[in-house]
C-alpha positions in Angstrom: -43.9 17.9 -10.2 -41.0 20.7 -10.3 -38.5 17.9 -8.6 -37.9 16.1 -11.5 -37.5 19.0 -13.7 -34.7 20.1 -11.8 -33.3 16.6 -11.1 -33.3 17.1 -15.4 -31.7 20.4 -15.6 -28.8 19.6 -13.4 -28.2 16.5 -14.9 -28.0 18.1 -18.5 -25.8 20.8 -16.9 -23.0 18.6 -15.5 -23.7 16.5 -19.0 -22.5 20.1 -20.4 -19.9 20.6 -18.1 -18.2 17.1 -18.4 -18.3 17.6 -22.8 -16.8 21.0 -22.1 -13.9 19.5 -19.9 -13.6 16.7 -22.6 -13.4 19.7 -25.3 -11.2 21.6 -23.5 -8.8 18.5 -22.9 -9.1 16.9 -26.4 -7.7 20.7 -27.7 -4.5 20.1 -25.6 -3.3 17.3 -28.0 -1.7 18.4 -30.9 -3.3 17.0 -34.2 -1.3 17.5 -37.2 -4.7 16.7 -39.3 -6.2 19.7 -38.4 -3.2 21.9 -39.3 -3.1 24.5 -42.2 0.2 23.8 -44.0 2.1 26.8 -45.2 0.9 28.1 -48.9 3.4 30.1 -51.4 1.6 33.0 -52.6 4.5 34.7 -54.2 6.1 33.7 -57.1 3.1 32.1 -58.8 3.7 28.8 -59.4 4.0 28.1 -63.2 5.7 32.2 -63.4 8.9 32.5 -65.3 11.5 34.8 -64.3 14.4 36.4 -66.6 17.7 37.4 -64.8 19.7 40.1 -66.1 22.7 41.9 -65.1 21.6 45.0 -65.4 19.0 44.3 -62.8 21.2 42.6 -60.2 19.6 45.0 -57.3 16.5 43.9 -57.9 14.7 41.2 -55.7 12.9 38.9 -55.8 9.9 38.3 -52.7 8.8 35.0 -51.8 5.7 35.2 -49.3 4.0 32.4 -47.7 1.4 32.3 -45.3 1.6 30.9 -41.3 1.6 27.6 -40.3 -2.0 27.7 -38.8 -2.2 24.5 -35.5 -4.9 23.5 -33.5 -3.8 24.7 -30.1 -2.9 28.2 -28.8 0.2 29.0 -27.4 2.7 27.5 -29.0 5.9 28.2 -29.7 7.2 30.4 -32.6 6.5 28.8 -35.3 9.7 28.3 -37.6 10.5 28.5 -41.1 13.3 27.0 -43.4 12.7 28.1 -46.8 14.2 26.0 -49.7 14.9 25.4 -53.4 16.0 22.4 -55.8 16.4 21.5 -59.7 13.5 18.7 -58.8 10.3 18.7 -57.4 11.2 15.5 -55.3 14.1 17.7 -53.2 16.8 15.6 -53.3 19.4 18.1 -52.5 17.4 21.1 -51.2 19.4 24.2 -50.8 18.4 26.7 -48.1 17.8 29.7 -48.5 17.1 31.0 -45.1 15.9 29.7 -41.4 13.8 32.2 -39.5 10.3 32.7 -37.4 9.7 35.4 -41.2 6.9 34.5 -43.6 8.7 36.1 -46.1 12.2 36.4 -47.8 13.9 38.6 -50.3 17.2 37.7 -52.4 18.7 40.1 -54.9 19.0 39.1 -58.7 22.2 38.9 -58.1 22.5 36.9 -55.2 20.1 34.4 -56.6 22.2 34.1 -59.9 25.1 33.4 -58.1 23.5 30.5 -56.0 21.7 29.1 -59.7 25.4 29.0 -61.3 27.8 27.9 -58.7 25.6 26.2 -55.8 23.3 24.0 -58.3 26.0 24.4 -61.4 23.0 25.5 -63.6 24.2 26.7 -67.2 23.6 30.4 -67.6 21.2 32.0 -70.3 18.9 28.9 -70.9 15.6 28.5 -68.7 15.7 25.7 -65.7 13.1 24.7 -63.7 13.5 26.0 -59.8 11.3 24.0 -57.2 10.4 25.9 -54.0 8.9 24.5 -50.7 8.5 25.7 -47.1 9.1 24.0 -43.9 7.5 25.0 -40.6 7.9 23.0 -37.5 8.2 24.3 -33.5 10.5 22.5 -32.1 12.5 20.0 -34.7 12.2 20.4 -38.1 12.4 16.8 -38.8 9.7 15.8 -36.2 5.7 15.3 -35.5 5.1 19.1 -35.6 6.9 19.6 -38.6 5.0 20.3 -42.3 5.6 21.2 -45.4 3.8 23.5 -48.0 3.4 22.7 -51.5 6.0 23.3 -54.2 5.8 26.1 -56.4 7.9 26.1 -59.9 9.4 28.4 -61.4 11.3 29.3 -64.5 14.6 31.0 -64.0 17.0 31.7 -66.6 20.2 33.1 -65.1 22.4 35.3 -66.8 26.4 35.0 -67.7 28.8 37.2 -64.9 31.8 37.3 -63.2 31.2 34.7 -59.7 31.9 36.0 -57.1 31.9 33.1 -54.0 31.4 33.7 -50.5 33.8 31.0 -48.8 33.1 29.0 -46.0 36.1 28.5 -42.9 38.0 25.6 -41.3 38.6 25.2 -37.4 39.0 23.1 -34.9 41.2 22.2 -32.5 43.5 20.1 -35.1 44.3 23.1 -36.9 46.4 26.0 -36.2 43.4 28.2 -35.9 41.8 26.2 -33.2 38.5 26.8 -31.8 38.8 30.9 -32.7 36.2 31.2 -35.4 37.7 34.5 -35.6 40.7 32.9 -37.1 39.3 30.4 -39.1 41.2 29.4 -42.5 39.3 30.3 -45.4 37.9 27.6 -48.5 38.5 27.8 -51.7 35.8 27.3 -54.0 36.2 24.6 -56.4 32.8 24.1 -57.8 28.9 23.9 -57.4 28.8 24.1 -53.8 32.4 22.5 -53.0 35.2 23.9 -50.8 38.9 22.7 -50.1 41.5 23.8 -48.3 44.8 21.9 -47.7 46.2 22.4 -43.9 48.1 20.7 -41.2 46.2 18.8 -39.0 47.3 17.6 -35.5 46.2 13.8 -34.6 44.5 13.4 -31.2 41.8 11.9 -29.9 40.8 15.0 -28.3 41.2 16.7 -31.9 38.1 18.2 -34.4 37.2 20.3 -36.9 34.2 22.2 -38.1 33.4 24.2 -41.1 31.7 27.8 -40.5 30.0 30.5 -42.9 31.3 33.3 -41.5 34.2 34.8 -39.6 33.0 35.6 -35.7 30.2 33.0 -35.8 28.8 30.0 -34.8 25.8 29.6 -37.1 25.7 28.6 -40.0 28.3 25.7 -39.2 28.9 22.2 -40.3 29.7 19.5 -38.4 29.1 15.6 -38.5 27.3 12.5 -37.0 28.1 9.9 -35.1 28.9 8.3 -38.2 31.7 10.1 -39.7 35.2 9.5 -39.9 38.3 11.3 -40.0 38.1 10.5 -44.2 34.7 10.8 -45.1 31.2 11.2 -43.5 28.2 13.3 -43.6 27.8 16.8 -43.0 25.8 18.1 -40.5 24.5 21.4 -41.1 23.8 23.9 -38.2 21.8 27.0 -40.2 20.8 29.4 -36.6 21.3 29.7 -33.0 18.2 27.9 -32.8 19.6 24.4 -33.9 21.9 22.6 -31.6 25.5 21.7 -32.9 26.4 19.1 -34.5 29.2 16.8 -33.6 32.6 17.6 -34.4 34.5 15.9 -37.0 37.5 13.8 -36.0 41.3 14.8 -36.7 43.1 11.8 -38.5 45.6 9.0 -37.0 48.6 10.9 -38.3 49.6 14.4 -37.7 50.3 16.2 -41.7 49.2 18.1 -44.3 45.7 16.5 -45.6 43.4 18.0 -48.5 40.1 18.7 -46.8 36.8 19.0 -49.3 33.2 20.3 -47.6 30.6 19.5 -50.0 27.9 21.8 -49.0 25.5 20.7 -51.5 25.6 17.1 -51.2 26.2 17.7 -47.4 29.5 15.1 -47.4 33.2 16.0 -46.8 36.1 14.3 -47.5 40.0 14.5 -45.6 42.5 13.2 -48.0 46.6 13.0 -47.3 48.6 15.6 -49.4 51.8 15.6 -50.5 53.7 17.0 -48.3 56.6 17.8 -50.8 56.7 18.1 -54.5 59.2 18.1 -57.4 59.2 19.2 -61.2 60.4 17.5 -64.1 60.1 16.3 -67.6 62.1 16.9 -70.8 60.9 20.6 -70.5 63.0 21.1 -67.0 67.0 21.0 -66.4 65.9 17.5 -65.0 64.8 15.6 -68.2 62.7 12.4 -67.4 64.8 11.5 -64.5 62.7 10.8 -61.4 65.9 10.4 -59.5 66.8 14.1 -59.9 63.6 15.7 -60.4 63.8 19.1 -59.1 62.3 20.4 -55.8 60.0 22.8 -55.6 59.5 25.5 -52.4 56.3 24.9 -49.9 54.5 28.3 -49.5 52.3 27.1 -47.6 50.0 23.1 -47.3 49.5 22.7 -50.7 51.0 25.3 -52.4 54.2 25.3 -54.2 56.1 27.5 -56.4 59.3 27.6 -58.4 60.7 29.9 -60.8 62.3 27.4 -63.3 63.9 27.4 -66.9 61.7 25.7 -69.6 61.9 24.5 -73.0 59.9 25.6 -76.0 57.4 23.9 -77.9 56.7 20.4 -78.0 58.2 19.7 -74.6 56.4 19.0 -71.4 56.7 18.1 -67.6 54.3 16.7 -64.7 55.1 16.6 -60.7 55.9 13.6 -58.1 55.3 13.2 -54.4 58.5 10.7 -54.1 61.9 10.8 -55.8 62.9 7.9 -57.3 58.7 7.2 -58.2 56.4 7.4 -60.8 53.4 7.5 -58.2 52.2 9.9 -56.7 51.9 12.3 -59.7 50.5 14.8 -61.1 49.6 15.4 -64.7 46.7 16.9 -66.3 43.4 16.3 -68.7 43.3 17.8 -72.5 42.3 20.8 -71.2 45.4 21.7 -69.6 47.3 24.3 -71.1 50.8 25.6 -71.4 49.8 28.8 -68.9 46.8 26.8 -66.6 45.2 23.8 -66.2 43.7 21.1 -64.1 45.4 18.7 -62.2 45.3 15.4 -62.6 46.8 12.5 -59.5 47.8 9.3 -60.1 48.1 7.9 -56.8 49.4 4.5 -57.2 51.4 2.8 -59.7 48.4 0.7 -60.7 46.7 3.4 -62.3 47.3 5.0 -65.7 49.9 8.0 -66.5 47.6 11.6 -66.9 49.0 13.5 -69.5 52.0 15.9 -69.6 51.6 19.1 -69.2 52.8 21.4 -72.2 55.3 23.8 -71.6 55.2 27.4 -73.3 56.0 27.6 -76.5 58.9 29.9 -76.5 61.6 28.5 -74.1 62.6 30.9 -70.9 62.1 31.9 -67.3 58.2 31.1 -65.9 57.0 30.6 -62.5 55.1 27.4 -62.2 52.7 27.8 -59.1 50.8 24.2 -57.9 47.5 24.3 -55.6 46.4 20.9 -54.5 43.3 22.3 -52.6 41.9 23.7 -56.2 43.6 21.0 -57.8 45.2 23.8 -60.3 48.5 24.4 -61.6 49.6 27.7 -63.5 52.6 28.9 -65.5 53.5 32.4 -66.3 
C-alpha cells in the first residue's frame, strides 16, 4: 500500500519542479505591465515657486524614485529628466541625462532656461510641466517609461541673460573636426543660435553643432533626412547615446548663415551675402544703387564702415548687388538711429523694409552689420 503513495509524492514533486522551471523562465521575459514607473516626489505637484535675484544660489531639488522592472540584473537603469510650457510635451527641454534619481539647478540657472530657452515673460507666473524618462537601453524603445507629470508654478524674475553658446564644426568649416576649435553661436533668441561662416562643398563635407569646447556630448547632428538647407536636429545629450549623422555641406563653396534651433530641434543653412554696400540720401551715395558705397568684410557676416551721415530726417538701408534693389536690407519700426533689427528683402518680388534713420545730428559714426544676429548698429 506504500507504492502508490510514493508513485504520488514523486509525481507531485516533478509537478513542482516543472512549475518552478516554468516560473523561473516566465521571469526571464521582460513585462513592461509589471513595471513601477518613476514617481516625482519633489516639487509637489500643484507647488508654486517665486524666483528672485537675490536668491540666484539657491536650488532647487527634483527627486524621483527608481524605475522598479520585473527581472534582476539589468542594466543601469537611465534617466532623462525634462520640462515644457504644456503637459502634452511638445517641445520638451532637457534638463539632464544620467543613471541619478535626482537633479539640482540653481535659481539662477533655471531663470535663465525659463527666459531665453522657452521665451517665458519674466515676473508673471507660468505653468512648468515636469516628467521623467527611464529606459535601459533606448529611450525611445519597449523598455522605455515615463512617470507622471508634476506642475509647477514658476514666476521668473527680470536679469541681465547671460547665454551659454553652443559651437560649429565639421569638416566644411575652417575649424574642422577639432571640437577644441569649434566656432562659437550667437544667441538670437529662445533657444536659437547662428553663426555666419564659410563652408567648403564636398561630398565628403559635414557639420555638427556641440555644447561645449573639448566635447563630444551634448552634440547635434541630423537624420537621414536632412539636407544641406534644412532638416532636423538630432540631439546627442551623453556618451551613452550614439551620434547622430552629420549634416551635409552645401553644393557651393561660400559664406552661408547657419541657424541651430535647439528648441524646436531644426536648423536651417541659408546663402549670405558675401559683400555688402551702404547708401541712401543719409550717405555721400544718395539713392544711387550704382554707386552705393562698399563696406569692409571683418569677418562672414560682419561688416563695418566708418562713414559720414546726414542729420535728421535722412536715412539709408544696404544691398548685396550694385546696380540692385534686391538683396536688401532695411529694418522694422523698431529700428532706431543707433540699433536695430534687420530686415531682407531677398527678391525683387517682395516689398521694400523700411529705411533705417540716421542720427539726428550729421557727422562721423561707425555703422557695424551682423547677418548671423540679424542686427545692425550705429555709433
Amino acid at each position: 500500500m506504500k507504492k502508490p503513495v510514493v508513485f504520488l509524492s514523486i509525481l507531485m514533486g516533478l509537478s513542482l519542479l516543472f512549475t518552478a522551471c516554468s516560473d523561473e523562465n516566465k521571469d526571464q521575459v521582460l513585462d513592461m505591465s509589471l513595471t513601477q514607473k518613476p514617481v516625482i516626489s519633489t516639487p509637489a505637484n500643484g507647488s508654486e515657486l517665486v524666483l528672485l535675484e537675490a536668491q540666484n544660489t539657491n536650488s532647487l531639488d527634483i527627486i524621483w524614485s527608481p524605475t522598479i522592472y520585473n527581472l534582476d540584473n539589468l542594466p543601469a537603469t537611465k534617466y532623462i529628466l525634462q520640462m515644457d510650457t504644456s503637459a502634452t510635451f511638445p517641445k520638451p527641454h532637457t534638463l539632464v541625462s544620467s543613471e541619478d534619481v535626482s537633479f539640482s539647478i540653481s535659481y539662477g540657472a533655471l531663470n535663465n532656461i525659463l527666459l531665453t530657452i522657452l521665451g517665458l515673460q519674466p515676473d508673471v507666473p507660468h505653468d512648468i510641466y515636469f516628467r521623467v524618462n527611464s529606459f535601459i537601453v533606448d529611450n525611445t524603445g519597449a523598455e522605455s517609461t515615463y512617470s507622471d507629470v508634476v506642475k509647477v508654478s514658476i514666476t521668473p524674475y527680470s536679469a541681465a541673460i547671460h547665454i551659454k553658446p553652443i559651437y560649429l564644426l565639421g569638416s566644411a568649416t575652417e575649424a574642422g573636426w577639432d571640437n577644441t576649435k569649434a566656432l562659437e553661436m550667437s544667441w538670437i533668441g529662445e533657444g536659437k543660435f547662428a553663426i555666419v561662416a564659410n563652408l567648403t562643398a564636398g561630398t565628403d563635407m559635414y557639420i555638427k553643432f556641440i555644447s561645449r569646447l573639448g566635447a563630444w556630448a551634448p552634440q547635434w547632428g541630423t537624420d537621414a533626412s536632412g539636407t544641406w538647407q534644412s532638416g532636423p536636429l538630432v540631439y546627442r545629450p551623453d556618451e551613452t547615446v550614439a551620434d547622430p549623422p552629420a549634416i551635409p555641406a552645401p553644393d557651393v563653396s561660400g559664406d552661408y548663415r547657419i541657424v541651430a534651433d535647439t528648441v524646436n530641434l531644426i536648423y536651417t543653412i541659408t546663402p549670405a551675402s558675401p559683400q555688402l554696400y551702404i547708401l541712401g540720401d543719409g550717405t555721400p551715395a544718395g539713392w544711387d544703387n550704382a554707386n552705393a558705397i562698399p563696406m569692409p568684410k571683418l569677418s562672414p557676416g560682419i561688416f563695418e564702415i566708418s562713414i559720414e551721415l546726414g542729420g535728421e530726417g535722412k536715412f539709408l538701408k544696404f544691398i548685396e548687388v550694385l546696380g540692385q534693389w534686391a538683396p536688401q536690407y532695411g529694418t522694422d519700426e523698431t529700428g532706431t538711429s543707433s540699433g536695430g533689427p534687420l530686415v531682407l528683402r531677398p527678391t525683387e518680388s517682395e516689398p521694400d523694409p523700411p529705411s533705417i534713420p540716421c542720427p539726428s545730428t550729421a557727422g562721423t559714426y561707425t555703422v557695424k552689420v551682423d547677418l548671423a544676429t540679424m542686427q545692425y548698429t550705429i555709433k
